[in-house]
C-alpha positions in Angstrom: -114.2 -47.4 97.4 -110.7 -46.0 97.4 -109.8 -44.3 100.3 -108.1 -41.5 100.3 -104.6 -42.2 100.8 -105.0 -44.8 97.2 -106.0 -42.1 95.7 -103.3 -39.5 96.6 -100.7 -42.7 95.9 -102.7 -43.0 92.2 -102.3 -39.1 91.9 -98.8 -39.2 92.2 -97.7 -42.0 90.4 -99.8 -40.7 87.6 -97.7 -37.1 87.8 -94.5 -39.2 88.2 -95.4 -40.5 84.8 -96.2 -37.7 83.3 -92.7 -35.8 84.6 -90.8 -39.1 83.8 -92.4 -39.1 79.9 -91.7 -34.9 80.0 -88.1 -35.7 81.3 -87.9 -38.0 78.3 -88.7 -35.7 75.8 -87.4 -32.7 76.6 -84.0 -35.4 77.2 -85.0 -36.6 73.5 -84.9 -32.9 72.1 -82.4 -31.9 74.0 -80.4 -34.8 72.5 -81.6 -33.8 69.0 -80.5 -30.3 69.7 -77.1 -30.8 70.7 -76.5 -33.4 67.5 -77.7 -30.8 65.1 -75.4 -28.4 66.9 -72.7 -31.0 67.1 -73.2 -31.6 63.0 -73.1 -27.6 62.9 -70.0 -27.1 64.6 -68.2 -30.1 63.1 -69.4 -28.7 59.4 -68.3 -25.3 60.7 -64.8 -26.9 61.6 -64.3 -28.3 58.6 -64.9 -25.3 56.4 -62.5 -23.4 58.7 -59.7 -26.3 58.6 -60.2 -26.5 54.6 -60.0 -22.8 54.8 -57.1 -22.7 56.5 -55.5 -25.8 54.4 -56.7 -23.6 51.3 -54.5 -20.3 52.5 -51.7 -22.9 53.7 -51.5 -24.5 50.5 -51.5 -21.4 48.4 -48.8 -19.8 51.2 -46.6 -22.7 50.2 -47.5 -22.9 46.3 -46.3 -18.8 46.7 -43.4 -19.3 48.8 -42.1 -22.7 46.3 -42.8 -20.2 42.8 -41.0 -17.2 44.7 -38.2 -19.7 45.4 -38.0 -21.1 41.7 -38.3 -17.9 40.5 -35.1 -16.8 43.1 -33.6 -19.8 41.7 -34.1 -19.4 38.3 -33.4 -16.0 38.3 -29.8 -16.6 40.0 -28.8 -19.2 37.8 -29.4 -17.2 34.8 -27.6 -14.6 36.0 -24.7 -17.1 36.8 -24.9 -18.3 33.8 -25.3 -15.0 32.0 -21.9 -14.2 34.2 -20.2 -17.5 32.9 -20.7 -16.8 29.4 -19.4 -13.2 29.2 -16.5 -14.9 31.1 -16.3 -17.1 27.8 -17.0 -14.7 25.0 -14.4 -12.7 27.4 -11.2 -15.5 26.9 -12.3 -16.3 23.2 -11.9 -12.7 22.4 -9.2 -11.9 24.2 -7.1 -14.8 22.4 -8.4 -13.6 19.2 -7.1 -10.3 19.8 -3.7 -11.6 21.2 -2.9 -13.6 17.8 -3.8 -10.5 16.1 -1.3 -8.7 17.9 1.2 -10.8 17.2 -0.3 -11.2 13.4 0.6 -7.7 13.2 4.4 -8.2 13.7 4.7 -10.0 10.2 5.1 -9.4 7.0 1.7 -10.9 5.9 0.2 -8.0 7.9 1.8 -5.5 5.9 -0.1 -7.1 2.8 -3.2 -7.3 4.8 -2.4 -3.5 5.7 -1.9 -2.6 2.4 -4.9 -4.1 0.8 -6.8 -2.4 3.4 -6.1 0.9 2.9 -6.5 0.4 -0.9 -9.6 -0.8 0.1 -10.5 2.2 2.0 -9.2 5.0 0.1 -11.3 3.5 -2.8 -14.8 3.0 -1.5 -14.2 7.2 0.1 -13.8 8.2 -3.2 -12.4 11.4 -1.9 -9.5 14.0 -2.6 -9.1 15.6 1.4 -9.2 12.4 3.5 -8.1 11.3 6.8 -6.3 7.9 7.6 -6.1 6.8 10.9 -3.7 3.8 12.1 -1.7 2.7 14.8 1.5 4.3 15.3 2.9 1.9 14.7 1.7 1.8 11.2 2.1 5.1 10.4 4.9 5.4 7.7 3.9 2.3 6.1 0.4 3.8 5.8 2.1 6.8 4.2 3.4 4.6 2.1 0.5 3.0 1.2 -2.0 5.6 0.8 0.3 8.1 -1.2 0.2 6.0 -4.2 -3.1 6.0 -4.2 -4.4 9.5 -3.1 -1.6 11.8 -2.4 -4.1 14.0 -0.3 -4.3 11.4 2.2 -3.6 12.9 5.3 -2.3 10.2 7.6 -2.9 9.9 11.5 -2.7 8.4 14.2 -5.5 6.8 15.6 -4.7 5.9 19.8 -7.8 3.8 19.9 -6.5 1.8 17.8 -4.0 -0.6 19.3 -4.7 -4.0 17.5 -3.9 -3.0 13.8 -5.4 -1.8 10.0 -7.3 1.4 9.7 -10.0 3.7 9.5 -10.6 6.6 6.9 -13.2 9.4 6.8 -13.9 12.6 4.6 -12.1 15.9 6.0 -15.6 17.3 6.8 -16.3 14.3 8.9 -19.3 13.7 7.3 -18.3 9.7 6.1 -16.0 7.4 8.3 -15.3 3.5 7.7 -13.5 1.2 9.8 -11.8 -1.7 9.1 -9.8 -2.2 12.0 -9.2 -5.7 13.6 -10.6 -3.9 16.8 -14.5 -3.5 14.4 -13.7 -6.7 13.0 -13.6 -8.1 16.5 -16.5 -6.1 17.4 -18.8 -7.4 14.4 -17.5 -10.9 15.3 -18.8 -10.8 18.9 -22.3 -9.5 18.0 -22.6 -12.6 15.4 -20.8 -14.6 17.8 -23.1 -14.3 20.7 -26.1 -14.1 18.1 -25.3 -17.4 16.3 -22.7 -19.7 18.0 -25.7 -21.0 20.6 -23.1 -20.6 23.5 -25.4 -21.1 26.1 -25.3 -23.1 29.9 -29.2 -22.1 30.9 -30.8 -24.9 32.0 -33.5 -26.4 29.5 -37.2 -27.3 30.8 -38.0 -29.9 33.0 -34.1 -29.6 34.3 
């Protein structure tokens, strides 16, 4: 028979084994726990670092489009700038040889035809003629032998050359001064002459 002291020793290694195979377990599931917690906070992380890549990458998609868009937007202008700047010196030429055109005799025929020209298409007795002052006793001239009711005048906006003509009721004008003919020129100039420096896609 066992005395009592083997049995006390038997007794408490059997307890041992139990804590030992407890201690195990519990070490297992608290293993288990903190893995699934690890997976759960890792998973968590990544969501919040894609999250935060997400904003990041739209932030800088925004800030590159507002920058293009800057870009674009100033080089248009620039070019928009460069372009009047063009129109500006072509114009300015044209009107400078038509200054000088105006100091020949092939103006006076030009003159001449015009206000024939003018005097016909009014059709009426109590007109106005407006030209330089330059022009103005050629005009009388001119528009005597054709309507002797002409009443000639001069026209201070008008410093180029030729002339403009309405009823004395105001009620029908027509230009043909080299200042409208300029002024038609420039709208189908900028319209149809493709002057342009914006840069094309993909540049």
């Amino acid at each position: 028979m066992l005395n009592q002291n083997d049995k006390l020793e038997r007794f408490s290694a059997q307890i041992n084994r139990t804590a030992e195979k407890t201690v195990q377990k519990i070490q297992k599931q608290t293993e288990k726990i903190s893995n699934t917690q690890l997976e759960t906070f890792r998973a968590e992380a990544q969501e919040e670092l894609e999250e935060r890549m997400t904003y990041a990458e739209g932030r800088l998609q925004r800030e590159a489009n507002g920058a293009v868009a800057r870009q674009g937007a100033k080089r248009k202008q620039q070019a928009a700038q460069h372009r009047e700047e063009i129109v500006a010196d072509v114009f300015d030429r044209a009107k400078a040889q038509l200054s000088a055109f105006a100091n020949t005799q092939d103006y006076q025929a030009l003159l001449h035809s015009c206000i024939t020209s003018l005097l016909q298409a009014i059709g009426n007795k109590d007109v106005r003629l407006f030209v330089r002052a330059e022009d103005v006793e050629k005009a009388k001239v001119f528009a005597g032998a054709i309507n002797s009711a002409a009443e000639v005048l001069v026209d201070n906006e008008n410093r180029i050359g030729l002339a403009r003509v309405e009823t004395a009721d105001g009620s029908v004008c027509l230009s043909d001064t080299f200042q409208s003919r300029l002024d038609a020129a420039r709208v189908e100039f900028l319209s149809g002459c493709g002057l342009s420096i914006l840069p094309k896609e993909g540049d």
